[in-house]
Structures are given as structure tokens and as C-alpha cells.
ROTOR-620558 format. One record per residue (C-alpha): y, x, z. Coordinates in steps of 0.5 Angstrom, whole numbers, plus 500, padded with zeros to 3 digits. Example, Ala and Ser with C-alpha at 12.3 -4.5 7.8 and 13.67 -1.06 7.14 Angstrom:
491525516/498527514/
***
This chain:
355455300/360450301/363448293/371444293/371438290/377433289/379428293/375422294/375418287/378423283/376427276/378434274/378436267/378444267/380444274/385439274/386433277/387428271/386421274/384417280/378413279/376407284/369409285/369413292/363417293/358414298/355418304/349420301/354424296/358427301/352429306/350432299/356437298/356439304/350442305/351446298/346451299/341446300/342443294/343450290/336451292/333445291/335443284/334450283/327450284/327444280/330448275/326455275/319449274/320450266/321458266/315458271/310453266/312457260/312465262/307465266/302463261/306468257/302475258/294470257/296468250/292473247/286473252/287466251/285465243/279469245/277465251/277458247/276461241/282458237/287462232/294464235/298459231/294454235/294457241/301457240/301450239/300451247/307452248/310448243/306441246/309444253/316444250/316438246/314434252/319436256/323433251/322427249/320426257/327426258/330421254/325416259/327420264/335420263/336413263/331411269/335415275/342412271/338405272/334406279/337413282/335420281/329420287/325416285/324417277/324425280/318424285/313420280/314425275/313430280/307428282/304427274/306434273/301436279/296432276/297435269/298442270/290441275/287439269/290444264/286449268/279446267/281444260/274447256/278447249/284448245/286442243/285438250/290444253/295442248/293435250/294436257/300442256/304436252/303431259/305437263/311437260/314430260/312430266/316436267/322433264/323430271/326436274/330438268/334433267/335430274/337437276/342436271/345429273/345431280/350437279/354432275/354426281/356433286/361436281/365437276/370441272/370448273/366447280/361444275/360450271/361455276/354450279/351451274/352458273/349459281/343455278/342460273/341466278/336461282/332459277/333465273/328469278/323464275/322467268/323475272/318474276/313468273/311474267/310479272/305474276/301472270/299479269/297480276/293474276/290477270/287483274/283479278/281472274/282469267/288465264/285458268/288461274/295461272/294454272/292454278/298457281/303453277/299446281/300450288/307451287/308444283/305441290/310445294/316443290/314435291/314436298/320439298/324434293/321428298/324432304/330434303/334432296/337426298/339420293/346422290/348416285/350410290/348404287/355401285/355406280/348405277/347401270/342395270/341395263/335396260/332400254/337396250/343399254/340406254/339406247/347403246/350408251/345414247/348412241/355412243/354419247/351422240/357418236/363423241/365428236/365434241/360432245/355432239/358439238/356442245/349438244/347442238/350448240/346449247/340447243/340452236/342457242/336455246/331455239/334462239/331464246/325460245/323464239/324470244/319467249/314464245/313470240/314476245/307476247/305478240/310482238/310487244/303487245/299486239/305490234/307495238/301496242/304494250/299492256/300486259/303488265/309492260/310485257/311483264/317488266/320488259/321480260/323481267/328486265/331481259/331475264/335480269/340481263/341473262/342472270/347477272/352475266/350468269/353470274/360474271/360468267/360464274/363469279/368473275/371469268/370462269/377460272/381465268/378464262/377458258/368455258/370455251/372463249/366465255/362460250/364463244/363471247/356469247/354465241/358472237/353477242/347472240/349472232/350480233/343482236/339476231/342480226/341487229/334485230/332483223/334489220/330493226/324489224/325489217/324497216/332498213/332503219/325505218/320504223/322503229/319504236/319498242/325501245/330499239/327492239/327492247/335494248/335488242/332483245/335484252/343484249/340476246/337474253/343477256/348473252/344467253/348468260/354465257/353460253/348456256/351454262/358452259/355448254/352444259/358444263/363442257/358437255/357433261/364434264/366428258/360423261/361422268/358415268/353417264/350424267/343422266/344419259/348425257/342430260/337427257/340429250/342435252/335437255/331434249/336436243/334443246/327443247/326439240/329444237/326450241/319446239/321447232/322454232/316456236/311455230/316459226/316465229/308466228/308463220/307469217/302471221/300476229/303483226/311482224/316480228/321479221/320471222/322472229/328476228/329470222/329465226/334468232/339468226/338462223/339459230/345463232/349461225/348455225/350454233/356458232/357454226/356447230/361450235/367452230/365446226/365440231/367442238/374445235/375448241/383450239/383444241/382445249/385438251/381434247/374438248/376436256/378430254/372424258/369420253/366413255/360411252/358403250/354400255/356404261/360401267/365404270/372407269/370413262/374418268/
***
């Protein structure tokens, strides 16, 4: 899969050329776009590394707080730890590839997170698993956040979106069939042995990564400033208006997502009374939702309708099934079965198709010499608030799912609210428009 690029030097705003640029790209670059379909998988298998250390494990959670003899709220923590690793790791990571380029930072966090995930799977009690989960996770954060500057390095425009858009149908296998594994795993050896697959595919994936990704940020676009600079160019990235805009959306909407994933195990499991491998099938069905309007949103409407009417289609669906949901699990219908709160939770899931790919792509088009600064803001605000929303969701206890419908629509409120508010996307020319952050280097685009 072959992806169109502008000419060398030049930058694109929706799809359209709007200033050259002295930087051409170096060969590494070049060689890199042209063997897309190797990139495509690679970044996506980098991409799907978060959704199998997250939803593999989710079918064990019940089996896990017997075996370690620990509540639900802790083992809970399991995730959230996972999550806010995969956090803040990427604000270590984001900055180092635009210092020393994407390989290396990504080769040695490959390498820890194997190292983690082995130990996760001796862990003799809850807390050192939520210790090693969180290592685990800023390890993790490598793949996350380079896979991201990479895209931003090859692409740009509406070929960046339609990118991330195919990403999405790759690493979005990964939350299909991750589930569906854990509960085969769980047929023939405990919870440990989830973790024992995760570091067989860690392995694969470094190997991988260290054969075939080559370099893409040349060193004359690299930064040689330090932590300071870092800092600095985060700071002015924040500071842009619109690209704070896109950033708090992508993570509410991602808060809304994660209370899903962390309290679906309970809730279809423990209150509606499903097997493991039911849970499995129901999760694989919703992730199937997200990945084929991944797909309609890359294929079909991107680039014959604007990132930012496509972004705003989704956040209303999302608003809507959270609201739907609520008075579903609030009893103002009367008791419902799974099948109502499982046709929710997929319209959710589904519409997430929409609004995570344009966020990223519209933030990202306005930091083209940051891309890995600008990732790392993106991947941390939503895993931040992801953590934040996972504790919630269980807080009134393992047999309502009120807190979790609670939860969903407080986050699509406010993402909505952030999206209206701070990104104005009547105002196409400005959310399109390049910003420069202090401390980078290099033309703003």
C-alpha cells in the first residue's frame, strides 16, 4: 500500500498544499513511504501492544482477585497502574525520539517492557503486580507514542488521517481477538499465563521493530536541546489554543472508552451473569464496531467531509449511547437484560471510529517539527484521564453498572464541550493552521 505525499519540502493543510518548506526528507524517509504496507504493519503491531496488555487480561480479572485474594477496586488498580504508565512514559519518551530519533528510544522500551510483562507473570501478590503493571506500561508507552510521530514524520494532511484511520483496522484486530485469547488461555492454565503470552509477543515485536522499522526523523530535523527545551516546546504546544482543544477531547472521548473496558468484565460477567468467554465475544463484536467505522471514517469520508464534521458526528453518538445507557442501568426502563446494555455499549465502541483518529490527526497536523512532543501530550492527557475514570467506575461497588454509564457521559459532555469550546471548528482555517512551539527548530510548516 502505496500512500501519496506532497512534493519533497512541502506541507499540507487538509490536503492542500500551503507552503514549501526548506527540509527535504532524507532517504531513510523516503524508502519508508515507499514500502507503506510494511509500515502499516509494523506501527500497527506497535499500536495494537496497548489493547493486547490491557484486554487480554480482561476476562482474568475476576479469577484474579480470588487468586491473589485481593478486592475488585484493587485489582482494578491493575489496569489503572498499566494505564497511567503508559502515561507518563510518554512524556519521557516523546521528547527523546525528537532528540535522538524514533529506533532507539523505541528499541529499549521494547526491551523493559518484555522484561516487566515476564515478571507480571510471577508476581505473588496484588500490589507487586500493580508495581510491575505500572513498569509495564512506561515501557509500553515507547510503542505508543513513536508509532505516532512516525506517522507524522511519513504523513500529513488528509493522508495522515486516512493513516491513522488504516491503523486503526490493524491494531484494532488486537482488542478483537486479545479477549477471545485470554479466555481460551483461561481453559487450559490460570491468569499467569496471559502474561506469559503477552512477553512471547513483546519478543516477537522487538525483533521485529529492530529489523525492519528504519529511522525516519533525519538528524538535521532532530532538537539538541535538553529536558529544559522539552519542557519549553510542551509548554507552548499546551499554551495553542485549538491544539489543547483536540488534546482534551481525544482524551474525555478515550475516559469514556476506558470506563467500558475496565468495567465490562464486571458488568457483564458478575451482573448479568455471562461466561468468560461470552464477555470475550461481546468485546470482540464492539471492537469490530470501532474498526469498521475506523475504516468508513478513513475510506469513505475523509476527504469528502471535513476531520471536523466526521469528529463531530462521533462525539454526538458517543453523548447519546452514554446517555441511553445511563437510563438503561438506572432502571427508568425497568430491568433490562445484556442485550439492551450490549447494543449500547456497541454504538459507544463503534463511534469511537470517529473520533479517535481525527483528533489525532488534526492535533498533529498543527505540530509538524514537534511530532514527538506533540504525541506524547496527546497519548498522556488520555491515558491520564482514562486512569482517573477507571477507579470510578467501580466506586459504588462489583453489581451496578450506574457509575460506569455515569462516567461515560460525564466524559462525552465535557469532550464535546472541549470541542465546541476551544477547537471552534467553524473555524476550519484556523484549526488547520501550523503552530510552532518555542524551543523547536525549523520552519512551523
Amino acid at each position: 500500500m502505496e500512500q501519496s505525499m506532497p512534493e519533497s519540502g512541502q506541507r499540507t493543510t487538509q490536503g492542500h498544499i500551503t507552503e514549501s518548506t526548506p527540509v527535504a526528507p532524507a532517504e531513510s524517509v523516503t524508502a519508508a513511504r515507499r514500502t507503506g504496507l510494511l509500515v502499516t504493519l509494523v506501527l500497527g503491531g506497535l499500536t495494537a501492544l496497548p489493547p493486547l496488555s490491557m484486554d487480554m487480561y480482561l476476562p482474568a480479572l475476576p479469577e484474579v482477585t480470588g487468586a491473589l485474594h485481593a478486592p475488585a477496586a484493587t485489582v482494578q488498580l491493575t489496569l489503572t497502574a498499566c494505564l497511567a504508565g503508559m502515561a507518563l512514559g510518554q512524556l519521557v519518551v516523546g521528547p527523546m525520539s525528537d532528540k535522538w530519533g524514533r529506533r532507539r528510544p523505541l528499541l529499549v522500551g521494547m526491551i523493559v517492557y518484555v522484561l516487566a510483562t515476564a515478571v507480571c507473570a510471577l508476581a505473588p501478590s496484588a500490589e507487586l503486580l500493580i508495581a510491575f503493571r505500572l513498569l509495564q506500561g512506561l515501557a509500553g508507552a515507547a510503542g505508543i507514542v513513536i508509532a505516532r510521530a512516525v506517522v507524522r514524520d511519513l504523513y500529513d494532511g488528509v493522508e495522515m488521517a486516512r493513516f491513522f484511520s488504516t491503523l486503526m483496522l490493524i491494531s484494532g484486530v488486537a482488542p478483537i481477538i486479545a479477549p477471545l485469547i485470554g479466555g481460551q488461555i483461561l481453559r487450559i492454565t490460570d491468569w499467569r499465563g496471559v502474561f506469559h503470552v503477552l512477553t512471547v509477543i513483546g519478543v516477537l515485536l522487538t525483533l521485529v521493530v529492530w529489523r525492519f522499522l528504519a529511522e525516519t526523523l533525519p538528524p538535521e530535523r532532530r532538537h539538541e536541546g535538553g529536558v529544559g527545551q522539552a519542557l519549553r516546546t510542551m509548554r507552548g504546544l499546551i499554551g495553542d489554543r485549538v491544539f489543547a482543544g483536540y488534546m482534551l477531547t481525544g482524551g474525555l472521548a478515550f475516559a469514556a472508552l476506558f470506563a467500558y473496558i475496565s468495567a465490562s468484565p464486571f458488568v457483564v460477567q458478575e451482573i448479568y451473569g455471562a461466561s468468560p468467554q461470552t464477555f470475550s465475544l461481546l468485546f470482540g463484536l464492539n471492537s469490530i464496531g470501532l474498526v469498521a467505522v475506523g475504516q468508513i471514517n478513513g475510506k469513505l469520508l475523509v476527504g469528502r467531509v471535513s476531520l471536523d464534521k466526521a469528529l463531530g458526528w462521533g462525539l454526538g453518538t458517543i453523548l447519546v449511547a452514554s446517555l441511553a445507557l445511563l437510563l438503561m442501568t438506572a432502571g427508568v426502563f425497568g430491568k433490562v437484560g445484556l442485550a439492551p446494555v450490549a447494543a449500547g455499549l456497541f454504538v459507544l465502541m463503534s463511534a469511537m471510529g470517529l473520533a479517535m483518529p481525527n483528533t489525532n490527526a488534526q492535533a498533529l497536523m498543527r505540530t509538524p517539527h514537534a511530532a514527538g512532543s506533540a504525541s506524547a501530550l496527546l497519548g498522556t492527557t488520555s491515558f491520564l484521564v482514562g486512569a482517573v475514570a477507571s477507579p470510578l467506575v467501580g466506586i459504588a461497588g462489583e453489581h451496578t453498572a450506574v457509575p460506569m454509564a455515569v462516567v461515560q457521559l460525564s466524559c462525552a459532555v465535557l469532550a464535546l464541550a472541549c470541542f465546541l469550546g476551544l477547537c471552534r471548528p467553524w473555524r476550519s482555517a484556523e484549526a488547520g493552521r501550523p503552530v510552532r512551539a518555542p524551543g523547536t527548530t525549523g520552519p512551523a510548516a
